[in-house]
MARFIRO-588433 format. One record per residue (C-alpha): z, y, x; residue in three letters. Coordinates in steps of 0.001 Angstrom, whole numbers, plus 500000, padded with zeros to 6 digits. Each point is the difference from the previous one (the first is absolute). Example, Ala and Ser with C-alpha at 12.3 -4.5 7.8 and 13.67 -1.06 7.14 Angstrom:
! residues 2
507800495500512300ALA499340503440501370SER
This chain:
! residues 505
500000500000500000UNK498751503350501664UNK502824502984500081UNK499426503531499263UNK502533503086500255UNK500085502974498329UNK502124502477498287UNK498650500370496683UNK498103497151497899UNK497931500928497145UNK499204497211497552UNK496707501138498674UNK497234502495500571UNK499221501308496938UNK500479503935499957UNK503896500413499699UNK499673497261503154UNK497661501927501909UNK501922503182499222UNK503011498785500709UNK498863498185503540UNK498696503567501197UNK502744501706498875UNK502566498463501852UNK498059499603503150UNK498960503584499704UNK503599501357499112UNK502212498185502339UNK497782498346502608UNK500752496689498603UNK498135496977500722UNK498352498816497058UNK498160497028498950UNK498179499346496358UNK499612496581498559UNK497029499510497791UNK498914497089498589UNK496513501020499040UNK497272501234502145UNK500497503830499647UNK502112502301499442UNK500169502640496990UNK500199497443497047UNK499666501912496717UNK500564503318501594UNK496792500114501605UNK498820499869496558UNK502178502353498417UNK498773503545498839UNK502731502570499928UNK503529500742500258UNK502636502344498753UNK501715502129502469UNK502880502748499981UNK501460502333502292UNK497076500073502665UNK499237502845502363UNK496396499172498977UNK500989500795496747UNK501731503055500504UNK497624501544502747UNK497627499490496545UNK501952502179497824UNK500828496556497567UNK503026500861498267UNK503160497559500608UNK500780497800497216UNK502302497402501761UNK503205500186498330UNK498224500781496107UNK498125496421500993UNK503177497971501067UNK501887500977497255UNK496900499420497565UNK499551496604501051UNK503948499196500120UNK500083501312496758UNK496983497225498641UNK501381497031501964UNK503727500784498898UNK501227500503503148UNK499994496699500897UNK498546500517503448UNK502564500747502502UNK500192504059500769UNK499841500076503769UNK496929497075499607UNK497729502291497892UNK501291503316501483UNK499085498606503647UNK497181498053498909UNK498576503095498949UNK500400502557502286UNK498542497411502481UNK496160500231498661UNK500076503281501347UNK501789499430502890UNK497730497320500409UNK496582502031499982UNK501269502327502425UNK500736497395502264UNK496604498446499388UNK498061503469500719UNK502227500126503152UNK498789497077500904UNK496079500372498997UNK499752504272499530UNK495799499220498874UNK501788498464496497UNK501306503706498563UNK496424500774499730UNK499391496546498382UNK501674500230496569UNK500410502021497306UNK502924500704497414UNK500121499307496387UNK502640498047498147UNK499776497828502689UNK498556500157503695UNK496503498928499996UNK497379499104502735UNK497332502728500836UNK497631497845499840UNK498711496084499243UNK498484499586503219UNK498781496112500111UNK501360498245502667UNK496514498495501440UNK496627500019498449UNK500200496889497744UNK503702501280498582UNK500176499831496542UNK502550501592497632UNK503104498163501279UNK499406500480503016UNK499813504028500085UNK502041502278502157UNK503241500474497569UNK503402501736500583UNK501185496550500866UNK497187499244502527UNK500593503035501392UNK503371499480500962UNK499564496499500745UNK497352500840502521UNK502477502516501748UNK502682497286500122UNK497702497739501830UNK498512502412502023UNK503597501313501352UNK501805496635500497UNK498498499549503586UNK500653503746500854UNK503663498866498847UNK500327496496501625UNK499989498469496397UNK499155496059500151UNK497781498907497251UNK499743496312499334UNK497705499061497018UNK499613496384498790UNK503856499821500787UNK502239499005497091UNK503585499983500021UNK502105496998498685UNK503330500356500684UNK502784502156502014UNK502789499099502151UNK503436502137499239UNK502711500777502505UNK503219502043499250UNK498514500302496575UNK497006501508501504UNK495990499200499930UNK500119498975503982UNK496717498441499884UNK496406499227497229UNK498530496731500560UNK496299500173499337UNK496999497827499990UNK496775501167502546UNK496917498078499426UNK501695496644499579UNK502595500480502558UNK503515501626500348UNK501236503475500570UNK503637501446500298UNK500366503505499867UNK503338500903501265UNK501185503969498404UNK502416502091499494UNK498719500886496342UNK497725498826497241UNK498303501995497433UNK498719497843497477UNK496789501184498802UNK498411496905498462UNK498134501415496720UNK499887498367496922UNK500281496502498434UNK497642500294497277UNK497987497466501653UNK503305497538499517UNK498944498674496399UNK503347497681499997UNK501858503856500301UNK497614501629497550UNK500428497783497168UNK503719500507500388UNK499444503855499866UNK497360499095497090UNK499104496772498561UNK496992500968498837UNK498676501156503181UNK496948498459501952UNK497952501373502731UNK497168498762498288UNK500314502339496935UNK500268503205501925UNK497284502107501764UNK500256499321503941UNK500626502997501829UNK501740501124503596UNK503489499326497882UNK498822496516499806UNK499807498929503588UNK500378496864500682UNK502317500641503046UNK502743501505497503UNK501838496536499416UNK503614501150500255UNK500210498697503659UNK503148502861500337UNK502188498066497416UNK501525497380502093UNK500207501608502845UNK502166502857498398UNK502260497413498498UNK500427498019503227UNK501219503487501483UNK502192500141496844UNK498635503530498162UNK500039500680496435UNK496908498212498529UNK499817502027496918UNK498584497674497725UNK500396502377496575UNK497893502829501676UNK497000497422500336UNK496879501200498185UNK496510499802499834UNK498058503293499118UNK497621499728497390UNK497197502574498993UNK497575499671497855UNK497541499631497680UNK497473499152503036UNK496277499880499244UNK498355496513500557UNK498719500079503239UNK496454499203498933UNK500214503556498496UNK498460502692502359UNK497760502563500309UNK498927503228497448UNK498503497720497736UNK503664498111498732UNK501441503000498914UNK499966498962496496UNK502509496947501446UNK501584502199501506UNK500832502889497092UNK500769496871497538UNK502678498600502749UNK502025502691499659UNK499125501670496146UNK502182500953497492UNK498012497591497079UNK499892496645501520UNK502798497354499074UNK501437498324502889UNK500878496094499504UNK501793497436502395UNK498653496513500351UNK501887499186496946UNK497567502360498345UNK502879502201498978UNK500584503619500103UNK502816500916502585UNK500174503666499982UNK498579503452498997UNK496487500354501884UNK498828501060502298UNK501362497976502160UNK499705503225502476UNK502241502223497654UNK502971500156502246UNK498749499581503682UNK498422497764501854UNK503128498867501687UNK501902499654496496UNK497418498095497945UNK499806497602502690UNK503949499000499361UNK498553499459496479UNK497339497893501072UNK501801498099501962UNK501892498855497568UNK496933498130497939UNK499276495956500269UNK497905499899503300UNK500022503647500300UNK496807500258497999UNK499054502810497518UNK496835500703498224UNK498465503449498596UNK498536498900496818UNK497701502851498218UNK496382499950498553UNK497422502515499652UNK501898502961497741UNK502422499545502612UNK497696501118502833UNK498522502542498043UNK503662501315499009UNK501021499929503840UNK496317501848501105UNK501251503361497532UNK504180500047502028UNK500413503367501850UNK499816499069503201UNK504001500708500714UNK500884496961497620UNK499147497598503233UNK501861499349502798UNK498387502379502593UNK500791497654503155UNK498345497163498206UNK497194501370498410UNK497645502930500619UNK497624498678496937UNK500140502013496931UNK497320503013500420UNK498213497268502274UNK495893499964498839UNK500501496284499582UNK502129499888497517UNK498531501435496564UNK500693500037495723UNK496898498544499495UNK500552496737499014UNK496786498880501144UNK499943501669503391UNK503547497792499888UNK498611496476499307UNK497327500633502498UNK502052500729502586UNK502695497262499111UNK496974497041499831UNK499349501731503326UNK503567499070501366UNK499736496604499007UNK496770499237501511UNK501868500201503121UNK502112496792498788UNK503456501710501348UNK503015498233499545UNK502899501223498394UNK498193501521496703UNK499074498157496959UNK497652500336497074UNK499622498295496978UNK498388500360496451UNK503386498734497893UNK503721500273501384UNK500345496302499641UNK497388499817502774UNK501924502615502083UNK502561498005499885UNK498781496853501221UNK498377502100502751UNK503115501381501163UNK502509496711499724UNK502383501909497414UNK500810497714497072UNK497779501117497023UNK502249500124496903UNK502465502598501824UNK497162501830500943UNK498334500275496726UNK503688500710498549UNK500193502499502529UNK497100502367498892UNK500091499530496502UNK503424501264500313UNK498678503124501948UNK497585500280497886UNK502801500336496678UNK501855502404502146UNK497072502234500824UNK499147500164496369UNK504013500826498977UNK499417502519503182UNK503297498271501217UNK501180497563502558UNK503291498836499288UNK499634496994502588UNK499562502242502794UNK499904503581499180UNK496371500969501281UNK499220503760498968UNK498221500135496994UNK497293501910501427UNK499255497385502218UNK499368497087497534UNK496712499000499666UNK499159496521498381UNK498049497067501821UNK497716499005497275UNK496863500598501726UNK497725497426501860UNK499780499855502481UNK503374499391501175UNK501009500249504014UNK502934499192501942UNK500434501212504206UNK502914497708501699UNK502143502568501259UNK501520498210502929UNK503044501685501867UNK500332500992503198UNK502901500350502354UNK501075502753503186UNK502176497325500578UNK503522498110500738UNK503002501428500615UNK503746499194501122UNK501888498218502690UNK502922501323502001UNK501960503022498767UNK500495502954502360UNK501398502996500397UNK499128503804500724UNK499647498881503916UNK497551496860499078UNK503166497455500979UNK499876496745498008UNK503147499396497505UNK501782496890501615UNK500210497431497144UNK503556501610498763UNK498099502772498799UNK502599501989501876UNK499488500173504010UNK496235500145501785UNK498911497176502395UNK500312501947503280UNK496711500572501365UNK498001499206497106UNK497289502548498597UNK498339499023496764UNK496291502360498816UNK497467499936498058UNK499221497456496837UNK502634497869501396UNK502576502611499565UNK502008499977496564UNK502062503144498927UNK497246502941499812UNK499056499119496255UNK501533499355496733UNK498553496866497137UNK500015501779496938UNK499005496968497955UNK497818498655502469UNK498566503420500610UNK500436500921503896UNK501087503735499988UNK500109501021503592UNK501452502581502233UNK496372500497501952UNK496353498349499629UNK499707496909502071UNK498226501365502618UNK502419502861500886UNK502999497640499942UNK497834497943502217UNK500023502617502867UNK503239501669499170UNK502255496631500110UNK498139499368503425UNK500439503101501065UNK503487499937499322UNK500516496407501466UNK498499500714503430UNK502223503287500349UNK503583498439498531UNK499419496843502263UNK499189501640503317UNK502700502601499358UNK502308497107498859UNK498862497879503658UNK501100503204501653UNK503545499755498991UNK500511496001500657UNK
């Protein structure tokens, strides 16, 4: 078994990894080595768009007015204050600390992004000639790039296709990560670990206990759906004896997603139905769940509803006088970061303009949409038993001639029967930013020892791994930042607490 030393370990390098590693190395002249078990570093956060940062010097040599303390207490105030003061004070005040220290380190970035709600790339420069959309120059990539580019500058050891299996403790202490190298053995002796593993969404056997409904299958693969993010972190934080928090686990749904046979100018029909105010959404029971859209409270919110169907299957039923209802809504009644549609050429009131363009859609044999010339048809198309369904719309159908739904309180002047062939239905699959929970911390990034009381000295805990920074509101994940932020503020604040913390042992 081959030997290494060092004084810091990183167990992952996704972004709060990577952030974390320079940090440290940077800050206290720490020797630093990151374990990753895939063959690059960045994970999601080279994929990631934006984040949300306070209290920058960017910011202020910008004239953008401070809003830190309205925003903590905003969020406390949604989540109950159920995150820990000092955690979502520090965590915080960290983004901006954190872009300072970034510009510090790369001074070409201030001139890179620009403010908004969040902090946003300049520009979508592709990362070689064949790069397609995933593959652009994002917020993420852009700090992900830095991080690589600096950890030779700061004598940061990267070792991809490295996986770490187990620790051994001393004094109560990580004292050294056992790893696996291309089939052989590695020892990493430390001083301190930060644990920056990522998610387990990947972990079906953990997913199904967070939701027993949930299957990879069902959901629309993105970054958040790596198949590196297995959980690997959970037995090696309770070997070192930290808090697994097992209550804070979640997976974070969103939703509706388009079928991903629908793209291009042409689907925007699909598109405008997904979301519109006339359809009737049905499970795979072919039963009405909820007051559609399914987009009426957010994306993140009607996921949790979603989520909660057989399968995680729902289905936008409508037929033609629903289309031509949807083609006369203002153009405010859609969600604007879904759907830039309505005043779109393509989509028009005449109903025969409509059918052409809809018999043009389904030329292109896409999957996820349906049509059919009788509902018992539909059904059979779709796999949703064919009684409820037909008991589904003809009870619709009596409410939007009352101008009343009792069952679940749609506004009248969004009822519009389906009684016109013919009759459609778009699977409206969810989709996920992914899973969440593992070891709680506190403001400093130290893991909870399994008392819940004392920290596991030496132990740093970021990123998705990291419980604490967000409250379940029934099944909802209200949060103190966006992911992305807490990504390179926990690292950030992981790589300064344990170097300073080194200097004082």
């Amino acid at each position: 078994m081959k030997t290494v030393t060092c004084d810091i370990v990183v167990l992952g390098g996704g972004g709060s990894g990577m952030v974390a590693a320079l940090r440290a190395a940077e800050h206290g002249k720490k020797k630093v080595i990151v374990l990753e078990k895939s063959k690059m570093t960045g994970g999601g956060a080279n994929f990631a768009t934006f984040m949300r940062t306070f209290d920058s010097k960017w910011q202020k040599e910008r004239g953008i007015q401070c809003q830190t303390i309205d925003y903590i207490r905003l969020v406390q105030d949604e989540m109950f204050w159920q995150v820990e003061p000092e955690l979502a004070a520090n965590s915080v005040r960290a983004t901006g600390e954190f872009v300072d220290w970034l510009m510090e380190l790369e001074p070409s970035l201030a001139e890179q992004v620009y403010p908004g709600k969040y902090l946003f790339p300049n520009e979508f420069d592709p990362v070689g000639p064949q790069a397609d959309n995933h593959q652009k120059r994002t917020f993420g990539r852009m700090v992900m790039d830095t991080m690589r580019d600096k950890a030779a500058q700061y004598g940061v050891e990267l070792l991809t296709q490295t996986k770490a299996v187990d620790v051994e403790m001393s004094g109560g202490r990580i004292a050294a990560v056992l790893a696996e190298q291309n089939g052989e053995q590695l020892r990493v002796e430390c001083r301190a670990c930060i644990l920056a593993t990522g998610s387990w969404i990947c972990n079906e056997k953990i997913a199904q206990k967070v939701c027993p409904e949930f299957s990879l299958k069902a959901l629309e693969m993105t970054p958040h759906t790596n198949p590196a993010y297995t959980g690997d972190g959970i037995p090696i934080a309770e070997h070192a004896g930290a808090f697994v928090d097992y209550d804070s686990f979640c997976i974070r749904f969103m939703g509706p997603m388009p079928p991903r046979s629908i793209h291009g100018p042409e689907f925007s029909i699909v598109n405008a139905m997904l979301q519109s105010r006339y359809v009737i959404t049905v499970n795979q029971n072919g039963r009405r769940y909820c007051s559609e859209p399914l987009s009426h409270l957010s994306y993140f919110r009607d996921g949790v509803v979603q989520a909660r169907q057989p399968g995680l299957a729902a289905y936008q039923i409508f037929d033609m006088n629903c289309i031509m209802a949807t083609s006369q809504l203002p153009h405010v009644e859609l969600e604007p970061h879904l759907l830039e549609v309505m005043g779109d050429p393509n989509i028009t009131q005449d109903m025969d303009a409509v059918r052409a363009q809809m018999d043009a859609i389904f030329a292109k044999h896409p999957k996820g949409i349906y049509r059919a010339d009788t509902l018992e048809d539909l059904a059979d198309q779709i796999g949703v038993d064919r009684s409820n369904l037909l008991e589904t719309v003809a009870n619709y159908s009596r409410a939007c001639a009352e101008g009343r739904d009792w069952e679940f309180a749609k506004p009248a002047d969004a009822l519009a029967a389906i009684n016109t062939a013919p009759y459609f239905a778009i699977k409206a699959s969810p989709g996920t930013d992914g899973a969440f929970g593992g070891v709680r911390v506190n403001g400093r990034m130290e893991a909870y020892a399994a008392d819940r009381k004392h920290t596991v000295a030496g132990l740093y805990v970021t990123g998705d791994f990291a419980s604490g920074r967000y409250a379940l509101l029934g099944g909802y994940k209200a949060q103190v930042l966006n992911d992305l932020a807490w990504a390179f503020a926990s690292g950030f604040l992981a790589g300064t607490n344990a170097s300073d913390d080194l200097d004082r042992t």
